[in-house]
N, C-alpha and C positions, 0 to 999 in steps of 0.2 A: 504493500500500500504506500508505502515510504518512496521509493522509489518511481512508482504509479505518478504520485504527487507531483513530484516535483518535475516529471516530465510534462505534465499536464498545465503546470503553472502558467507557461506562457500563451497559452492559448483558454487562458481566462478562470481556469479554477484556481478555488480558495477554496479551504478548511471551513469547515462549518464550525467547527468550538474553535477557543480563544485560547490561550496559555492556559488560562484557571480553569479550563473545561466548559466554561460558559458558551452557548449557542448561541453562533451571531445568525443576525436578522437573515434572512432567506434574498429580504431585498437588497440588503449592502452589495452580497453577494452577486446578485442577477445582475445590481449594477456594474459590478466591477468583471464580469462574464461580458455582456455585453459591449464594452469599451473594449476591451480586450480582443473580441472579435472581429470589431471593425477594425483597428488595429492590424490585426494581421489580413487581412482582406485586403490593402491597400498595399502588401507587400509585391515586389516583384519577382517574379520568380526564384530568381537566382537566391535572392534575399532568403525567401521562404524555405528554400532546401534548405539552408544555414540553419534557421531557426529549428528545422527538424534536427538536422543533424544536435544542434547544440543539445535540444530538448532529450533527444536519444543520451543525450552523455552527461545529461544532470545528477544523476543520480552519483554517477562515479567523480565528480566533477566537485561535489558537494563533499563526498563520503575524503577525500584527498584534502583538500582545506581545512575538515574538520582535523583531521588528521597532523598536519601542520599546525595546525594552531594546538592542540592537544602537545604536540612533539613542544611545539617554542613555551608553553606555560610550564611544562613538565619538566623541561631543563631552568627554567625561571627558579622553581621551588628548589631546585636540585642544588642550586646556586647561593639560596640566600641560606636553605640552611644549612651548608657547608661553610659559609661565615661565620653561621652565629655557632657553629660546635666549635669555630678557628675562635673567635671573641672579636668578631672584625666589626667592624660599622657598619651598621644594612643600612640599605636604601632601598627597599623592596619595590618592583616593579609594578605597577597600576595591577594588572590585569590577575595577581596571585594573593591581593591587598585582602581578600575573604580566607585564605591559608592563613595569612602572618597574624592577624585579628584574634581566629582561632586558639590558633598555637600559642599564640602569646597569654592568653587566658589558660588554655588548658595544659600544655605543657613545661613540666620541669627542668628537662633539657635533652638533644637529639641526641643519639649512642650512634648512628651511623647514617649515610646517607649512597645508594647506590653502591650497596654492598654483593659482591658475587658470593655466593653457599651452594653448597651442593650436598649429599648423601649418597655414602657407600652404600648402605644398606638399601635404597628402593633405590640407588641409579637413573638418579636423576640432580637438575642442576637447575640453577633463577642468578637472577639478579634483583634486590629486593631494594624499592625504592625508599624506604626511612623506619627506622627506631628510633624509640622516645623513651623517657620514662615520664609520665604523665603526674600531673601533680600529688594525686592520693599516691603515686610508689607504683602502681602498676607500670609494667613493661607490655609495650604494644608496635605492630608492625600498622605503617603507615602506606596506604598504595594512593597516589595521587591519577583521579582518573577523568575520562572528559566528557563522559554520559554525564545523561538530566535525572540519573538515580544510579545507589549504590544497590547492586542485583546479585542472588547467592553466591554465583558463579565467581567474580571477585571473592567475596570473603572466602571461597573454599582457594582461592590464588592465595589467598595470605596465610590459609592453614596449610599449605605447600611449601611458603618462604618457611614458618614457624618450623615444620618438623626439619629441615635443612640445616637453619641456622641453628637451632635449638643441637643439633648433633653433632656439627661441626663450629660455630662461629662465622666470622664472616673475614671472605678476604679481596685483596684489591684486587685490578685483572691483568697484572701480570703474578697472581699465584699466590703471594706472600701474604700471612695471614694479618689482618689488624687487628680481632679483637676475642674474646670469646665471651659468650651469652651467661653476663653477670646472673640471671636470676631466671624462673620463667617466663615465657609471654604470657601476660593475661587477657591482653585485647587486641582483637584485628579492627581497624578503622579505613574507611576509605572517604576519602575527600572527592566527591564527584564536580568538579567545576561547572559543568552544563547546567546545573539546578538553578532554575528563577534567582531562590537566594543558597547561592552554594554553601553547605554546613555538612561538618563531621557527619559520618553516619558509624556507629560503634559497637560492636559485639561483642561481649563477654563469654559466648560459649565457645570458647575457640576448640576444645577438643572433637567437638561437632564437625566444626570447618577441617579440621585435619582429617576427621574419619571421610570424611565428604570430598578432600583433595585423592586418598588412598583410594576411595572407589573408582572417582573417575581416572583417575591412571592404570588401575587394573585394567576397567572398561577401556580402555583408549589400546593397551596393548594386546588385548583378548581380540578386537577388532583387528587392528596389525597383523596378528597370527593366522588369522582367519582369511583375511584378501590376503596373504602372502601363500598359507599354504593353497589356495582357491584357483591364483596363478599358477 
């Protein structure tokens, strides 16, 4: 439907609900359908094939930029707080100012940022975007992410980084280790920037999330084995 969307955009459709889920007017709508149409009626040919063409690649087009801009806030965060674990002078950047807000209320200070971890034991390997230790003492893995919600699927990525780090520590990427896992995790958090008003989202059951990252990697290699022996 996403993608439906946004090809369809230029040729005069709009969403019927609003951000807040509210239903807009049927006639806003019809008006802005309508202009839209004469619009493209007056186009000339050649014109017109473009506007297909582009319409066909909106979707991929969109999903790319998101992407970019996800990538440039991600390294934004990755930046200020690897300052603030240096004791440097931040100057945080506009667009990460609901991270720094946060953090600064709730956390007591970062333990690592863009940490490599792996496990012998399930063989497997991450790179985990931040540790804190939050103001009550809990230790928590932080994933900065660029959806308009924090969805299981992440929290079961952050009971992945936990059982990793949690078994080895964390190290830089050429190999050498920087630290080991002062205490246990108590909380997986993820920061979804895409939200109206972007705010922490927080889970305390993390052994949940880790039983839930070990299933789907079972599942994920059970599939593997299955199209490889199938081949």
């Amino acid at each position: 439907y996403w993608a439906a969307g946004l090809a369809l955009e230029s040729f005069g459709w709009s969403k019927d609900k609003d951000e807040d889920g509210k239903y807009i007017p049927k006639e806003k709508r019809l008006a802005h359908a309508v202009l839209q149409r004469e619009l493209v009626s007056r186009l000339e040919h050649e014109a017109y094939l473009k506007l297909l063409d582009a319409s066909y690649r909106a979707h991929n087009t969109k999903k790319n930029e998101a992407a970019t801009q996800g990538t440039d806030r991600h390294s934004l965060v990755e930046e200020w707080v690897k300052k603030r674990m240096a004791g440097e002078v931040e100057n945080p950047h506009n667009d990460i100012l609901p991270f720094v807000s946060w953090a600064n209320i709730a956390v007591k200070r970062f333990l690592w940022s863009e940490t490599h971890c792996y496990s012998k034991t399930h063989w497997v390997g991450g790179i985990c975007d931040i540790g804190a230790e939050l103001k009550d003492g809990t230790i928590a893995i932080i994933d900065v992410k660029s959806s308009k919600d924090a969805y299981p699927s992440m929290f079961f990525q952050c009971g992945g980084y936990d059982l990793l780090i949690s078994e080895n520590g964390g190290y830089d990427k050429d190999g050498n280790k920087t630290f080991t896992l002062e205490g246990k995790i108590g909380a997986h958090i993820i920061f979804p920037f895409g939200m109206k008003i972007p705010t922490a989202k927080v889970r305390y059951d993390v052994e949940k999330n880790r039983e839930a990252f070990l299933a789907e990697l079972t599942l994920y290699r059970q599939i593997n084995n299955f199209n490889s022996i199938r081949s």
